[in-house]
mmCIF file of the C-alpha atoms, coordinates in Angstrom:
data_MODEL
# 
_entry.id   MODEL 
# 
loop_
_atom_site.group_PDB 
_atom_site.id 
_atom_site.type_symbol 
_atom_site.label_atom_id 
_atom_site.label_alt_id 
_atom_site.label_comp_id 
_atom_site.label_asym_id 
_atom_site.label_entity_id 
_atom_site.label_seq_id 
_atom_site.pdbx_PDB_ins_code 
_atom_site.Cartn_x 
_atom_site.Cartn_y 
_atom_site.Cartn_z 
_atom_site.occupancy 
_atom_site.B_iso_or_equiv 
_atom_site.pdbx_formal_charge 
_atom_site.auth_seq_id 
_atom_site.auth_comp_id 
_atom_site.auth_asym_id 
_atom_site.auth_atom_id 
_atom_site.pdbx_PDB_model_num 
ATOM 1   C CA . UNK A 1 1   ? -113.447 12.689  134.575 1.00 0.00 ? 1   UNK A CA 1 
ATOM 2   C CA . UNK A 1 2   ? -116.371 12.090  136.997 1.00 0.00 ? 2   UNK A CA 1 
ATOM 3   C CA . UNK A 1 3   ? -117.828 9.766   135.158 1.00 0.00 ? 3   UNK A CA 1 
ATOM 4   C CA . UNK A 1 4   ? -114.152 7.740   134.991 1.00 0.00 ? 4   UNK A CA 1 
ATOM 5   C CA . UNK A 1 5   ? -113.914 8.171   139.402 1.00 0.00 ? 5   UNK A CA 1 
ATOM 6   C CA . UNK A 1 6   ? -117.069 6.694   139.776 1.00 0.00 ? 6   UNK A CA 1 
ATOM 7   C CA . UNK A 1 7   ? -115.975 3.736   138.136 1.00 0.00 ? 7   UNK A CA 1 
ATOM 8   C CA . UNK A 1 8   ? -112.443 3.571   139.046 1.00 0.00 ? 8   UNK A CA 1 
ATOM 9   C CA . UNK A 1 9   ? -113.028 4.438   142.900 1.00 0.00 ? 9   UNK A CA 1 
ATOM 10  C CA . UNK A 1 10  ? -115.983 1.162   142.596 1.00 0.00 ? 10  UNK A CA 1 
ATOM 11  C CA . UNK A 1 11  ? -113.874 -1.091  140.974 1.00 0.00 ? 11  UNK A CA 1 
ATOM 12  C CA . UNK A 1 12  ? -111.130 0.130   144.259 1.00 0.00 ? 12  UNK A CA 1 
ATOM 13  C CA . UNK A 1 13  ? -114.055 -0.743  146.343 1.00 0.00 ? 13  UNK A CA 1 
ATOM 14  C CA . UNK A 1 14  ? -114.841 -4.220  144.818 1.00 0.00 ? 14  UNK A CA 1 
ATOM 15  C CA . UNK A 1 15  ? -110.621 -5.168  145.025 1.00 0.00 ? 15  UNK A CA 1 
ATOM 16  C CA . UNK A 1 16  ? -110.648 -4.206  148.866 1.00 0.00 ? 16  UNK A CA 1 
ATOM 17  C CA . UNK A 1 17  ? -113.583 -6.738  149.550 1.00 0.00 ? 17  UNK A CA 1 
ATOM 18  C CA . UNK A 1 18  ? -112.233 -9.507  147.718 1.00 0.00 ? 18  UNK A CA 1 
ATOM 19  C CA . UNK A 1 19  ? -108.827 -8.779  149.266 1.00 0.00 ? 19  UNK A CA 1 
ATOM 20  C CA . UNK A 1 20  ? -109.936 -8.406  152.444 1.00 0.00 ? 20  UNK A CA 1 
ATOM 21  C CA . UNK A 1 21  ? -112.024 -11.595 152.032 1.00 0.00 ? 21  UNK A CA 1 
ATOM 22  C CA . UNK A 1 22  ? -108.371 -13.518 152.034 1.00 0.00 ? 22  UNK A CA 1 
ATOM 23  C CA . UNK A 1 23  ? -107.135 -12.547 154.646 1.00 0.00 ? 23  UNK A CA 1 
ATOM 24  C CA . UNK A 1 24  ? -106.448 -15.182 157.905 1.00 0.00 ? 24  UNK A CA 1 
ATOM 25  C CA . UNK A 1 25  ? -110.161 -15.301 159.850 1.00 0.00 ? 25  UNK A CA 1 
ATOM 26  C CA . UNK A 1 26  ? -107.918 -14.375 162.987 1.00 0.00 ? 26  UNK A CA 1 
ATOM 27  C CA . UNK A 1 27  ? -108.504 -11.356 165.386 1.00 0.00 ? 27  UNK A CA 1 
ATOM 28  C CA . UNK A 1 28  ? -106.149 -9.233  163.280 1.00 0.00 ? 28  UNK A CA 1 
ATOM 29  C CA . UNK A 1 29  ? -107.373 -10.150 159.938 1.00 0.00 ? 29  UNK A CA 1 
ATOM 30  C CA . UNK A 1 30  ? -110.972 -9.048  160.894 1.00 0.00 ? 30  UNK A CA 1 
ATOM 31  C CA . UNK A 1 31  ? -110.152 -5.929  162.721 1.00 0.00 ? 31  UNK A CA 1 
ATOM 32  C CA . UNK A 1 32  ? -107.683 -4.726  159.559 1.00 0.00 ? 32  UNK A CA 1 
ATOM 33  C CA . UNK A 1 33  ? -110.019 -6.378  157.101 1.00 0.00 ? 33  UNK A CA 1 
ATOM 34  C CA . UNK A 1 34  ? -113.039 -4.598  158.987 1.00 0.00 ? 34  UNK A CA 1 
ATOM 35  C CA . UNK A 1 35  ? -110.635 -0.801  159.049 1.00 0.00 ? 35  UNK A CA 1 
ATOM 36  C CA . UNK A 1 36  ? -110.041 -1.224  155.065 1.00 0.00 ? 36  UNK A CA 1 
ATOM 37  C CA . UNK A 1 37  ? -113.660 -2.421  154.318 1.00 0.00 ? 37  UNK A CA 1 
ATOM 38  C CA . UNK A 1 38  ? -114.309 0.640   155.562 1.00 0.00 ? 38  UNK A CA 1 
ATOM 39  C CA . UNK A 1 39  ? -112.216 3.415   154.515 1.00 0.00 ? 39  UNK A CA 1 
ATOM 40  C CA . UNK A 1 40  ? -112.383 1.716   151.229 1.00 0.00 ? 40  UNK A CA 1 
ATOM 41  C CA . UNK A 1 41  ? -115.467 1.363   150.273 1.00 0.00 ? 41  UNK A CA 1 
ATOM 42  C CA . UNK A 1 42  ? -115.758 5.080   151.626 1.00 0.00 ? 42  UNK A CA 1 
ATOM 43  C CA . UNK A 1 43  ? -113.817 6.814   148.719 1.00 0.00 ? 43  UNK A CA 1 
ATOM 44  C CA . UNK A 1 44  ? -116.313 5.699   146.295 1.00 0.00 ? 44  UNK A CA 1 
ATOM 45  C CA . UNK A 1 45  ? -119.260 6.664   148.607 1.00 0.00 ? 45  UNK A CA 1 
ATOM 46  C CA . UNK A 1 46  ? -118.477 9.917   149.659 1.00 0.00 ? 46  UNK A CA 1 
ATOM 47  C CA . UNK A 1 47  ? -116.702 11.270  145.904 1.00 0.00 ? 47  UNK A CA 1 
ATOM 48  C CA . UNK A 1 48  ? -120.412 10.546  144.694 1.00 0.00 ? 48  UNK A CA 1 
ATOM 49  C CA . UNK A 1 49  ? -121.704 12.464  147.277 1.00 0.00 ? 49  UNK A CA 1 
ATOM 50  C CA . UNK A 1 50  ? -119.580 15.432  146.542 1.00 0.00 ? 50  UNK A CA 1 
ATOM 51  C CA . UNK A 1 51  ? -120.531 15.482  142.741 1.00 0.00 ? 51  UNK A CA 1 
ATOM 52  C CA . UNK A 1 52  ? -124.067 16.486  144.341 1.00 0.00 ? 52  UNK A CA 1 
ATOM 53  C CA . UNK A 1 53  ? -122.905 19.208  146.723 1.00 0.00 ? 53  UNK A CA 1 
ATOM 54  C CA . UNK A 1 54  ? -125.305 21.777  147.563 1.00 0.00 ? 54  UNK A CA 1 
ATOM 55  C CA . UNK A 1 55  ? -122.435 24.655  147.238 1.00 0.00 ? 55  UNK A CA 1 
ATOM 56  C CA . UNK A 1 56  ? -118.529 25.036  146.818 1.00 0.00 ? 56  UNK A CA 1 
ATOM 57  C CA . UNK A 1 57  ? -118.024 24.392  150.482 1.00 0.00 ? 57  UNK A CA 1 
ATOM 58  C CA . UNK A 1 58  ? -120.081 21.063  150.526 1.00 0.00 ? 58  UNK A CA 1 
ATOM 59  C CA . UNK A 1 59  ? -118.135 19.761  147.273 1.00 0.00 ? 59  UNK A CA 1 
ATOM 60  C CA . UNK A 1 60  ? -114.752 20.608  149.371 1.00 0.00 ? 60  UNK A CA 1 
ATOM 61  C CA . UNK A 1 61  ? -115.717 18.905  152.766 1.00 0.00 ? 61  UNK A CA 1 
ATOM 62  C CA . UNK A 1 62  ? -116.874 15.699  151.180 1.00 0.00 ? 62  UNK A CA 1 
ATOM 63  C CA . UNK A 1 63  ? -113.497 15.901  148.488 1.00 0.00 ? 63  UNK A CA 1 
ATOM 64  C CA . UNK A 1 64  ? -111.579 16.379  152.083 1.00 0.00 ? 64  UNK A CA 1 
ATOM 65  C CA . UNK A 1 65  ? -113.099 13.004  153.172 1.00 0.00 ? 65  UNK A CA 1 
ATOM 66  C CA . UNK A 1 66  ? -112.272 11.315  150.010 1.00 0.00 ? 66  UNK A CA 1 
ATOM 67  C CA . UNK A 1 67  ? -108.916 11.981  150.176 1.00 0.00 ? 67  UNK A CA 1 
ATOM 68  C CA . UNK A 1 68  ? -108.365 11.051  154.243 1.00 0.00 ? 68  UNK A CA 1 
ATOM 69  C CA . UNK A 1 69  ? -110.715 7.896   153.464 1.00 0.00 ? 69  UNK A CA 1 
ATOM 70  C CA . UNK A 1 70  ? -107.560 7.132   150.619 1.00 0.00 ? 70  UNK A CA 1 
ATOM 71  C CA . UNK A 1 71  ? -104.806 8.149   152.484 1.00 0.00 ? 71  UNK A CA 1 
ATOM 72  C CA . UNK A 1 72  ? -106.047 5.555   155.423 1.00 0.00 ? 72  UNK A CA 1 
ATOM 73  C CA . UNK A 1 73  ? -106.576 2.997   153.386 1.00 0.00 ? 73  UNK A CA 1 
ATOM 74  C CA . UNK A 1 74  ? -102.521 3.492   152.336 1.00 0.00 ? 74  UNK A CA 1 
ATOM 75  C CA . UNK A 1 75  ? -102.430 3.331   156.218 1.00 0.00 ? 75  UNK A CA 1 
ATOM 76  C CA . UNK A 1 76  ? -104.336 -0.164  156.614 1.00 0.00 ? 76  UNK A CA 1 
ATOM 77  C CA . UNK A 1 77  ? -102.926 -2.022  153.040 1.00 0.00 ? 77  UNK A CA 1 
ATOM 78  C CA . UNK A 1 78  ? -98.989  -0.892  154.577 1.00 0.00 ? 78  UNK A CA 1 
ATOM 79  C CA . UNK A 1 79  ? -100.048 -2.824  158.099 1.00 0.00 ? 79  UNK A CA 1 
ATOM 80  C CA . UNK A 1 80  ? -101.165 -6.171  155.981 1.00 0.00 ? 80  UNK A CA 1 
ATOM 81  C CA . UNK A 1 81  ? -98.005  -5.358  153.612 1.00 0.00 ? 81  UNK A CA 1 
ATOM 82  C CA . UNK A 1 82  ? -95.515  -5.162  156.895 1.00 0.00 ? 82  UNK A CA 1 
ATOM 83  C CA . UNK A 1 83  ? -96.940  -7.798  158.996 1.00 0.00 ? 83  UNK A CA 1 
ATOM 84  C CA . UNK A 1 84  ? -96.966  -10.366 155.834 1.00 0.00 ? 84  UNK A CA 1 
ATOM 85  C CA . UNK A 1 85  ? -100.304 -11.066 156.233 1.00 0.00 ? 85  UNK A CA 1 
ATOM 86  C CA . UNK A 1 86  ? -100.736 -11.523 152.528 1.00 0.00 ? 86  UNK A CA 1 
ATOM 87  C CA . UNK A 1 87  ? -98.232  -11.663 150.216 1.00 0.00 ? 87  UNK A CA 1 
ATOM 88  C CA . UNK A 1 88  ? -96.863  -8.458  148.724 1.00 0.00 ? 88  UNK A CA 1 
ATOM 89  C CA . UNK A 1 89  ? -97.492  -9.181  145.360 1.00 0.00 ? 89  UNK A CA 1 
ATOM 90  C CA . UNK A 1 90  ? -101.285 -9.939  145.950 1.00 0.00 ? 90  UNK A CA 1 
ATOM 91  C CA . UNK A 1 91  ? -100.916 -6.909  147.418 1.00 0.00 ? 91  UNK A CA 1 
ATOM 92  C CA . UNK A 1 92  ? -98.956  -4.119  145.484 1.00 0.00 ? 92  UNK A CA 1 
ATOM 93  C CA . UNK A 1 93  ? -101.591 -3.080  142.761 1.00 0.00 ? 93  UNK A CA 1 
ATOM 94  C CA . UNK A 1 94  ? -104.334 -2.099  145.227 1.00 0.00 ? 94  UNK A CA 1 
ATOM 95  C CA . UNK A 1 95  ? -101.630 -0.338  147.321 1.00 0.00 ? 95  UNK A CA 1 
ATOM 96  C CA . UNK A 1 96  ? -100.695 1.491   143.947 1.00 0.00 ? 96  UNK A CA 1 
ATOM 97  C CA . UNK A 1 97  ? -104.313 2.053   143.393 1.00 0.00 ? 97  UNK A CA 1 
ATOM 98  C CA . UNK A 1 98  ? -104.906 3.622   146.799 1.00 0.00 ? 98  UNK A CA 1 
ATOM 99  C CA . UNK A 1 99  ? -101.461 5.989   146.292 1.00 0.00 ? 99  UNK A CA 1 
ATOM 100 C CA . UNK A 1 100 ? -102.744 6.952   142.850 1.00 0.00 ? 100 UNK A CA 1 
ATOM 101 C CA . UNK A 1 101 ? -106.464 7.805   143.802 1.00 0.00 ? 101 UNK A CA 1 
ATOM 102 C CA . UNK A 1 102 ? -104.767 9.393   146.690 1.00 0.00 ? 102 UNK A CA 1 
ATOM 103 C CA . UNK A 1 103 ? -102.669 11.893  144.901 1.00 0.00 ? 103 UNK A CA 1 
ATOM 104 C CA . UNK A 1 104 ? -105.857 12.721  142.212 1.00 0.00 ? 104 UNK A CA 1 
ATOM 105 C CA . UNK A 1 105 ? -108.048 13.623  145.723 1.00 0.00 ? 105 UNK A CA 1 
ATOM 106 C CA . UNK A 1 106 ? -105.577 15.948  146.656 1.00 0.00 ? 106 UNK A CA 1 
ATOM 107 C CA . UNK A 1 107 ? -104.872 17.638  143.737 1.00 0.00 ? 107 UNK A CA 1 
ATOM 108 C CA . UNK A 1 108 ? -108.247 18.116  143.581 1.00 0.00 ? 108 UNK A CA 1 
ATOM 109 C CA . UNK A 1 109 ? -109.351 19.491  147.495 1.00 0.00 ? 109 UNK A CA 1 
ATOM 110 C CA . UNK A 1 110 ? -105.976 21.683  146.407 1.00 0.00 ? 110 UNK A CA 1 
ATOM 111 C CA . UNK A 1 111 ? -107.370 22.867  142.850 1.00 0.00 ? 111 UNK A CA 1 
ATOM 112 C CA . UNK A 1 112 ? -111.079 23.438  144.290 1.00 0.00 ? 112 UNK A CA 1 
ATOM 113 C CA . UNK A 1 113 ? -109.594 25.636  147.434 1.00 0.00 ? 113 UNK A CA 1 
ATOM 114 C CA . UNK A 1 114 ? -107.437 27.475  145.439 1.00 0.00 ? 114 UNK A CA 1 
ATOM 115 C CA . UNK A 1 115 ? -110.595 28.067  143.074 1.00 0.00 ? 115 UNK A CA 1 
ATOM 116 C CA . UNK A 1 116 ? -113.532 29.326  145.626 1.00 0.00 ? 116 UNK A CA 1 
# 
């Protein structure tokens, strides 16, 4: 399964830059674009760095952060959904991806609390 999160929470990473890359060069389309670049690319980033915790309570912390760095980027693909910025159909697979890798982060900080 870690193997199968590295890739899948990349290949997330890769779809928020080229999505982000369309939207309108305005001041709202860089300051949402520049939010989701980051909390985005983020998940990826950080669920390495907890496969190489030092102890339980690393692995947790950096898990937490994986799953608020997914949950906010739910926050910043619902803004672009609402305010039309792209269309919703360009749209709804990455916003699937971001519930789905969501709800596997959580399950997880749940499962590795309950375990420690």
């Amino acid at each position: 399964m870690d193997k199968d999160l590295k890739v899948r929470t990349k290949k997330f990473a890769l779809e928020i830059i080229q999505l982000v890359s369309e939207l309108p060069k305005n001041t709202v389309g860089f300051e949402l674009g520049k939010q989701l670049v980051r909390s985005g690319t983020s998940i990826g980033a950080n669920y390495r760095s907890s496969q190489r915790g030092r102890s339980r309570a690393e692995f947790i912390s950096k898990l937490s952060i994986v799953q608020e760095e997914a949950d906010e980027s739910i926050f910043w693909l619902e803004l672009i959904l609402e305010s039309e910025l792209l269309k919703r159909e360009r749209v709804h697979s990455i916003y699937k991806e971001a519930n789905e890798l969501t709800a596997i982060f959580t399950t997880m900080v749940i499962n590795a609390k309950k375990n420690s």
